[in-house]
C-alpha positions in Angstrom: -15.4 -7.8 9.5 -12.6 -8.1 12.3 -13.9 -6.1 15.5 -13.2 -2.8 16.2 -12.8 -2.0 12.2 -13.0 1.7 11.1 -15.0 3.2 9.5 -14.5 3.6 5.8 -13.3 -0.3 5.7 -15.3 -3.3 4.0 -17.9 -3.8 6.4 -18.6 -0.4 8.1 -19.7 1.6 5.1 -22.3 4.0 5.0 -25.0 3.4 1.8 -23.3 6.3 0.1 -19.6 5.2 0.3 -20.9 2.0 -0.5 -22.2 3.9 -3.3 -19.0 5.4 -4.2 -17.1 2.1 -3.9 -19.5 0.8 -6.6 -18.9 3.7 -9.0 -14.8 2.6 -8.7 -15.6 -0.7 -9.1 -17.5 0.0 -12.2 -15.2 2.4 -13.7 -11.8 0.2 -12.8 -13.2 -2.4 -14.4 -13.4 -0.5 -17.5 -9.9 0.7 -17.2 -8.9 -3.0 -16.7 -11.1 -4.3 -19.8 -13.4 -6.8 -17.8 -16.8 -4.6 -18.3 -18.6 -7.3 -20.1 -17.6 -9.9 -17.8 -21.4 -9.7 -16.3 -22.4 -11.2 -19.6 -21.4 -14.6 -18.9 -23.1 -14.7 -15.9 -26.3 -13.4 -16.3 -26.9 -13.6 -20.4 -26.2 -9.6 -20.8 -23.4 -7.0 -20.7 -23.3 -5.5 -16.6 -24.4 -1.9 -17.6 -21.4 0.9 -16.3 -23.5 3.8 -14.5 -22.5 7.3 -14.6 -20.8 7.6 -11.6 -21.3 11.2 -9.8 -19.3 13.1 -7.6 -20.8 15.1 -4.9 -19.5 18.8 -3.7 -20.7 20.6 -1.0 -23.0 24.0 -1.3 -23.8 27.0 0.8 -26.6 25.7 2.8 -24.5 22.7 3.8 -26.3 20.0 1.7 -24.8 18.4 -1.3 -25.4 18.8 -4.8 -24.6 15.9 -7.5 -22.3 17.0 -10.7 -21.7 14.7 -13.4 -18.5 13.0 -13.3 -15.9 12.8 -16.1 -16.1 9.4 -15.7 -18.7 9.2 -18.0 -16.1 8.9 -20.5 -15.4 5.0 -20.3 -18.3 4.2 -21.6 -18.0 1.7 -24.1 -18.3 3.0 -27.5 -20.8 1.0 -30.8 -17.3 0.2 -32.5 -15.5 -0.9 -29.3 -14.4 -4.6 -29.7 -15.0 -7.4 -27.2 -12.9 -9.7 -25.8 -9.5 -10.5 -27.0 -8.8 -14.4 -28.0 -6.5 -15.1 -25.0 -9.2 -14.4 -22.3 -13.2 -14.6 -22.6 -13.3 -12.0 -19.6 -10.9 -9.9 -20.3 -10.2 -7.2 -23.8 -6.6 -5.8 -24.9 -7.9 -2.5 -26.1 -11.9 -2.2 -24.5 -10.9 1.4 -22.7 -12.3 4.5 -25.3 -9.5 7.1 -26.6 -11.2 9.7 -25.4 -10.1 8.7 -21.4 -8.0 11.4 -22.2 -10.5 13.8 -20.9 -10.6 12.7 -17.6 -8.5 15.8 -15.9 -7.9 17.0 -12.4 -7.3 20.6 -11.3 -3.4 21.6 -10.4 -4.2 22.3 -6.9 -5.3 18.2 -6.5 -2.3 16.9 -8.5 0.3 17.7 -6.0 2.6 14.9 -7.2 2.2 15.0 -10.8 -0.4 12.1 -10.8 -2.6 13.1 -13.9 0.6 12.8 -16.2 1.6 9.2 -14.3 -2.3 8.3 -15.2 -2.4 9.7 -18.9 1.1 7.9 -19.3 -0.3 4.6 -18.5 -3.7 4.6 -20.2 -1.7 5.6 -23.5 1.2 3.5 -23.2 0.0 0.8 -21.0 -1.9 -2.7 -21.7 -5.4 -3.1 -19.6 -4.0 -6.0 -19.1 -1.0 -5.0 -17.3 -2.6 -2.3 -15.1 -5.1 -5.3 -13.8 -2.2 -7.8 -13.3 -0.2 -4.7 -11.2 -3.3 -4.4 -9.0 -4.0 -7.9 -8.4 -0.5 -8.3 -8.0 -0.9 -4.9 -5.0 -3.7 -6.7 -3.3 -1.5 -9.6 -2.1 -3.4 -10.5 1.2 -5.3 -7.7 1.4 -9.1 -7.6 0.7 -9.8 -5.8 -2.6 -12.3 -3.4 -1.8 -9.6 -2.4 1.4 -7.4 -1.4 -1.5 -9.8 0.6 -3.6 -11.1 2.2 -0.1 -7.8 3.3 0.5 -7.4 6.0 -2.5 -10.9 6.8 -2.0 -10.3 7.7 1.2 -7.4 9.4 0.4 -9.3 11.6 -2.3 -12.0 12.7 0.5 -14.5 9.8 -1.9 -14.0 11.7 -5.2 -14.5 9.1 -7.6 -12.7 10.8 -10.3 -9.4 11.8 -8.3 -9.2 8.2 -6.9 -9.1 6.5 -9.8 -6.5 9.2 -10.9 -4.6 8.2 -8.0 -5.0 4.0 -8.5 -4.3 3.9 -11.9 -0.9 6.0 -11.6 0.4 4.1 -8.6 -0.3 0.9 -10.6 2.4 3.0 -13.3 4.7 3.9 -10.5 5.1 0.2 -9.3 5.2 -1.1 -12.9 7.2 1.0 -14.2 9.4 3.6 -11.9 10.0 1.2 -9.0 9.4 -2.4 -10.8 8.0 -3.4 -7.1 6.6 -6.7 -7.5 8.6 -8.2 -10.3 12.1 -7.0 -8.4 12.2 -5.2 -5.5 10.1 -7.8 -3.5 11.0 -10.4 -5.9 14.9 -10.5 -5.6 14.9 -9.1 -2.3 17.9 -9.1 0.1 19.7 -12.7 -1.4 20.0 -11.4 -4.8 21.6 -8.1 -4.0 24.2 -9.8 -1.8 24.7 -12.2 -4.8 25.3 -9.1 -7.2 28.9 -9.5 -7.8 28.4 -9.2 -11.6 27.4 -6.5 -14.0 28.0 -3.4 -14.1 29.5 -0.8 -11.5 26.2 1.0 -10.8 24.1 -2.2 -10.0 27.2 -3.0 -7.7 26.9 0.2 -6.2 23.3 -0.2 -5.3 23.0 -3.8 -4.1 25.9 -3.2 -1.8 24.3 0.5 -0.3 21.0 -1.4 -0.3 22.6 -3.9 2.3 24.7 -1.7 4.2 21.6 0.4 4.8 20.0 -2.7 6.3 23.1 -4.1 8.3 23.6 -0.6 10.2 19.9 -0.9 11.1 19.1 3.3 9.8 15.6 1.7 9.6 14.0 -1.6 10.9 9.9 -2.9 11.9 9.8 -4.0 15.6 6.9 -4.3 17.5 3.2 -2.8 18.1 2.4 0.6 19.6 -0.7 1.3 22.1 -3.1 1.3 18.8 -1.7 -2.2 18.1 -0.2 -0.8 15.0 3.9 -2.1 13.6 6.4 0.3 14.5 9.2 1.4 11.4 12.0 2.6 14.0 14.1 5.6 11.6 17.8 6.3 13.2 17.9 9.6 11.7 21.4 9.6 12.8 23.0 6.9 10.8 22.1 8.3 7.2 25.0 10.7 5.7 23.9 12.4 2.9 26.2 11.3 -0.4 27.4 8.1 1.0 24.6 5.6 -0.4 23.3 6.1 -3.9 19.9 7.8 -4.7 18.4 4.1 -6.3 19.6 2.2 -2.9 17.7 4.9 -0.5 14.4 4.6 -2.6 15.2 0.9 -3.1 15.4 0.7 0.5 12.3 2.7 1.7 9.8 1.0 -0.6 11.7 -2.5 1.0 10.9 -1.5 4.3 7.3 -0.1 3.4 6.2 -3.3 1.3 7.8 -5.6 4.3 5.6 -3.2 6.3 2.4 -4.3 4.4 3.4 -8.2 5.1 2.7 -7.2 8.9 -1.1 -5.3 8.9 -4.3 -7.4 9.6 -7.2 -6.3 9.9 -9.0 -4.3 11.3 -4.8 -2.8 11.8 -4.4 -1.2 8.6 -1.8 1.5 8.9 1.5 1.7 11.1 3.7 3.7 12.7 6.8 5.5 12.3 8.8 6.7 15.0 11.7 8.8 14.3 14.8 8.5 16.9 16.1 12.2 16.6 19.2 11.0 19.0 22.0 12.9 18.1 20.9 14.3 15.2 23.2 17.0 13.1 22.6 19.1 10.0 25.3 16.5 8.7 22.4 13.8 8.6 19.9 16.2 7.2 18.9 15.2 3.4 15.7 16.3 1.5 15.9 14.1 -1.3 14.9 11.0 0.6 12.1 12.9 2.7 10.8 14.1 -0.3 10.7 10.7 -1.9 9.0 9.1 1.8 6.4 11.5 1.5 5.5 10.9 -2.4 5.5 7.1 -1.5 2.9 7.6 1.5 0.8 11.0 0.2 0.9 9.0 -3.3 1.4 5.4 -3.7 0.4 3.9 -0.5 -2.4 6.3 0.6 -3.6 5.5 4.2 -1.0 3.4 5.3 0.1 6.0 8.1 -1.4 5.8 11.2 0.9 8.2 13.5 4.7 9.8 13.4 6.4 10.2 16.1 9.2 12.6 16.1 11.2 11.5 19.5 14.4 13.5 21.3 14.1 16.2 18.3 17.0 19.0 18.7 16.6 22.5 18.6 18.4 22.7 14.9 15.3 20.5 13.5 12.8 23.1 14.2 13.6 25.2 11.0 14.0 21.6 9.1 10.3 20.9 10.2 8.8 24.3 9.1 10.1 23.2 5.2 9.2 19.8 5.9 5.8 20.5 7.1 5.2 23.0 4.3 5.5 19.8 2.0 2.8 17.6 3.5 -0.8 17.3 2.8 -2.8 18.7 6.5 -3.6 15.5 6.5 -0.4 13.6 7.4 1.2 17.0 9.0 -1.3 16.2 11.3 -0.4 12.7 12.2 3.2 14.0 13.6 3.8 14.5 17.0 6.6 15.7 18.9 7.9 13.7 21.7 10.8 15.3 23.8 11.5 12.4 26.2 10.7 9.0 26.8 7.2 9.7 29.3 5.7 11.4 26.0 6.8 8.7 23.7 5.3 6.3 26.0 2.1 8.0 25.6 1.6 6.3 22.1 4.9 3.2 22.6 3.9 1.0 26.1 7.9 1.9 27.8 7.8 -2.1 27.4 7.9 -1.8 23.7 10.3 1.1 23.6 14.3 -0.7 23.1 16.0 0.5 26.3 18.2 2.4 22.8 15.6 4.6 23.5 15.3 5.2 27.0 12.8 2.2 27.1 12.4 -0.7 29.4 12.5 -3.7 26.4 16.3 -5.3 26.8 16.4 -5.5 22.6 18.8 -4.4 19.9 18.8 -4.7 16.1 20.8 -6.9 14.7 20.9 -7.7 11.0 20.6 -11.6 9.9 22.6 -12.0 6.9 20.7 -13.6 3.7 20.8 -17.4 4.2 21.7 -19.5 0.7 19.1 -21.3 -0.8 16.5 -19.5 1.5 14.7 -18.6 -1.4 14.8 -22.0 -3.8 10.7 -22.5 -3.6 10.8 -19.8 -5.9 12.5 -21.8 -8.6 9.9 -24.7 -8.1 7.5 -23.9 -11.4 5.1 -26.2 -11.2 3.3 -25.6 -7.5 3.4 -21.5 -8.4 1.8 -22.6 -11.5 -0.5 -23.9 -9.8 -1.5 -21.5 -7.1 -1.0 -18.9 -9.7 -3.8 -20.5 -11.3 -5.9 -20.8 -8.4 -5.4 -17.3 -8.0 -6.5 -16.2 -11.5 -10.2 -18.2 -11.4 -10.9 -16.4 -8.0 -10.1 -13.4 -9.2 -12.0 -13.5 -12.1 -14.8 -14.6 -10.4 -14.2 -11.5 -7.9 -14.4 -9.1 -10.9 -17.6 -11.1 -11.8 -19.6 -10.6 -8.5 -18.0 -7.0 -8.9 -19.6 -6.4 -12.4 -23.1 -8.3 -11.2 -22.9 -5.9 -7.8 -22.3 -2.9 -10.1 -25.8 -4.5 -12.4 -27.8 -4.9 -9.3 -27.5 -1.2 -8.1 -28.0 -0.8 -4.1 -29.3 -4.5 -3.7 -25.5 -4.9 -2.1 -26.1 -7.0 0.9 -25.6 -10.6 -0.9 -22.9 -8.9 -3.1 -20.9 -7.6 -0.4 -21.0 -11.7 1.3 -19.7 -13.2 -2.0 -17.3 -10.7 -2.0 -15.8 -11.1 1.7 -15.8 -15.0 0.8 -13.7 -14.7 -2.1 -11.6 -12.1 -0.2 -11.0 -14.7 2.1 -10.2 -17.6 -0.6 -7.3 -15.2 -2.2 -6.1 -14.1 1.2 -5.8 -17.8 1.9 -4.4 -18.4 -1.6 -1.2 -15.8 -1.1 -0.1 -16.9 2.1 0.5 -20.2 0.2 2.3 -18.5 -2.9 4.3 -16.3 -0.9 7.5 -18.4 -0.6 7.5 -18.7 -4.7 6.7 -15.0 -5.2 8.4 -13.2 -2.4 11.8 -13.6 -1.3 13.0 -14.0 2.1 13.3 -11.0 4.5 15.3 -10.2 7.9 11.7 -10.5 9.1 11.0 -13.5 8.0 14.6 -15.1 9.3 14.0 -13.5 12.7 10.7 -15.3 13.3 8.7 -12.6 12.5 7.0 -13.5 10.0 6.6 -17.2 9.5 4.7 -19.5 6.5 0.9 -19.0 6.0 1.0 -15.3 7.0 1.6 -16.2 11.0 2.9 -13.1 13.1 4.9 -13.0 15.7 6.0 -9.2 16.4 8.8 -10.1 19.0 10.6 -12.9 17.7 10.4 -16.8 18.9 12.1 -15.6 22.3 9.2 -13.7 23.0 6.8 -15.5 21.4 4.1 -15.5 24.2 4.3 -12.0 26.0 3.5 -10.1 22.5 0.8 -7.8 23.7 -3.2 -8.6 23.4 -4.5 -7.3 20.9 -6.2 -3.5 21.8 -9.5 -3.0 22.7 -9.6 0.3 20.7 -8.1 0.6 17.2 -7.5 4.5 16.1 -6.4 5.8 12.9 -7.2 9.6 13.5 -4.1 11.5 15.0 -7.5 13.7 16.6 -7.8 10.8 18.5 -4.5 10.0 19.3 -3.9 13.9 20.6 
């Protein structure tokens, strides 16, 4: 446990989110077709529980109700494991997951269709290679605290949650297996096929050249700032695909920056010059899906800097569309004394009215910057390595799950192996991830090393803070 780590994270959880982790553990590991994976290990099938979900009651205390979870239970007929895997089962989760429901008012993006969708028409297999896949260098249980979090530790709603984002990034936005696979190289080398992927790659690029987004630096939390130039985007003159293209880019770029216990960032809108001409809902609607939906509790703070009068009506829609939530992680900053509130003035770009003598400037895609990823045999292998730890992950999961609140010993084995795949991705990054600006402006260098300002200012990056905040409460 890095110092200074929230709470809710691996490491500062109370018995009964520990609890609740457990119970999503337990039923994941149904929905990924590994529940009998305790067998090996101990000589008998790791028994599910019942998870329960807990509302509140008049007098203040809590009452349990059973969960719908119940219903991945295995079944007498179920079958085992499938012949390509002795831990894992093609079809283990029942067919009556189907009941598993959440009211309208908690489906604000259409999640309980995205999660019927992929249990019916999606392998086990597939959703646990897209969240393996999600983790990269994270710690596991950071990722499943995440949409618990999100879902105020309702056990049903989170899974919910997980088990459509896995969809969305399998099958909407093809993250892993394109987006952060074929990166900024392939879509300058797009000079083939047909008009509309043309179209795209080149929008894609021109969005990154002109800079209308970029990561630079840490704020006073110690969190990476995404710096929006709200007034370089024209609405019509980039294609729909390229802007979503784009903002998952930057966000999944974003991820390559957080360690712990930094696990959100912050995004600082530069209202400069802003018109109604650069006003376009589309892509703020799509923003706020991606961070409400897909990458709950990655937002630490917006800040909303040199704002004109025009944008006031602009926010009252816009705030009408956020959960309270984030709407209460915006704040308004008219000048640069309230922006250095949250941004030390020697991390604001003097752009901005800062003191930091730094401009973006796009480094073009270098050839051959990404040819480890056509080596097969070392991603084999670390592909490999990666696979036997996290099968025995899922392992000390299941026997965690079996042993009940005896956690302790679990919860060590866990935060090793956390370690060995953190370890294990830095070293099968360069075959699985291609090359970002980030990573050609010294950024971002091999094994995972950081280095927020560049190589010029390798050594005055600040220390890291005393005091790490992810409450906008705090931060008021």
């Amino acid at each position: 446990m890095a110092p200074n780590t929230p709470a809710g994270r691996p490491g500062t959880l109370t018995p009964e989110k520990e609890r609740k982790l457990r119970e999503l553990w337990a039923v994941t590991m149904k929905v990924f077709g590994v529940e009998s994976l305790g067998s090996e290990a101990n000589g008998v099938e790791a028994p599910v529980p019942t998870p329960t979900s807990e509302a509140p009651v008049a007098d203040g205390k809590k009452e349990k109700k059973k969960s719908k979870l119940n219903v991945f239970r295995r079944n007498k007929g179920d079958k085992g494991a499938d012949a390509d895997s002795a831990t894992t089962s093609g079809n283990t989760t029942p067919s009556d997951i189907s009941r598993l429901s959440i009211s309208a008012e908690d489906d604000k993006h259409g999640q309980h269709a995205e999660f019927k969708t992929a249990i019916a028409n999606t392998s086990p297999e597939e959703l646990r290679r897209a969240f393996w896949s999600m983790v990269k260098h994270d710690h596991p249980d950071a990722l499943l605290l995440r949409f618990l979090r999100a879902r105020k530790w309702d056990v049903d709603k989170a899974l919910v949650m997980m088990i459509s984002t896995m969809h969305w990034r399998l099958e909407e936005m093809h993250v892993d297996d394109d987006i952060v696979k074929n990166g900024e190289l392939a879509a300058l080398q797009t000079t083939d096929g047909d008009a509309k992927a043309k179209k795209n790659a080149a929008d894609f690029l021109t969005q990154l050249r002109m800079g209308k987004s970029f990561l630079h630096g840490l704020d006073k939390e110690g969190r990476p700032m995404c710096f929006v130039r709200a007034r370089l985007h024209k609405a019509g003159e980039q294609t729909e695909e390229s802007l979503e293209r784009f903002t998952v880019y930057t966000i999944e770029t974003a991820r390559m920056l957080l360690r712990p216990p930094i696990d959100t960032a912050t995004i600082v809108f530069d209202m400069t010059d802003f018109s109604m001409a650069n006003m376009d809902y589309t892509p703020v609607k799509f923003m706020i899906k991606c961070f409400e939906a897909n990458y709950p509790e990655s937002l630490g703070t917006v800040l909303v800097y040199k704002a004109p009068w025009v944008f006031n009506a602009i926010w009252s829609i816009i705030r009408g569309w956020l959960d309270p939530v984030v709407a209460g992680k915006v704040h308004f900053a008219k000048n640069i004394d309230e922006l250095s509130l949250y941004v030390p003035k020697s991390q604001i770009p003097t752009e901005l009215g800062g003191d930091e003598k730094w401009e973006y400037k796009y480094p073009e895609p270098v050839p051959g910057e990404n040819d480890k990823m056509k080596e097969e045999g070392p991603r084999e292998t670390l592909q490999t390595e990666r696979k036997d730890i996290v099968k025995r992950y899922e392992s000390t999961v299941l026997q965690w799950v079996q042993a009940g609140d005896v956690a302790a010993e679990r919860r060590r084995e866990r935060d090793e192996l956390a370690e060995e795949l953190r370890s294990n991705y830095w070293k099968l990054d360069p075959y699985v991830r291609a090359r970002t600006l980030y990573d050609r402006m010294g950024v971002l260098h091999d094994g995972g090393k950081l280095d927020f300002y560049g190589e010029a200012k390798k050594n005055t990056a600040p220390a890291a803070p005393a005091r790490v905040s992810t409450s906008a409460d705090d931060l008021d």
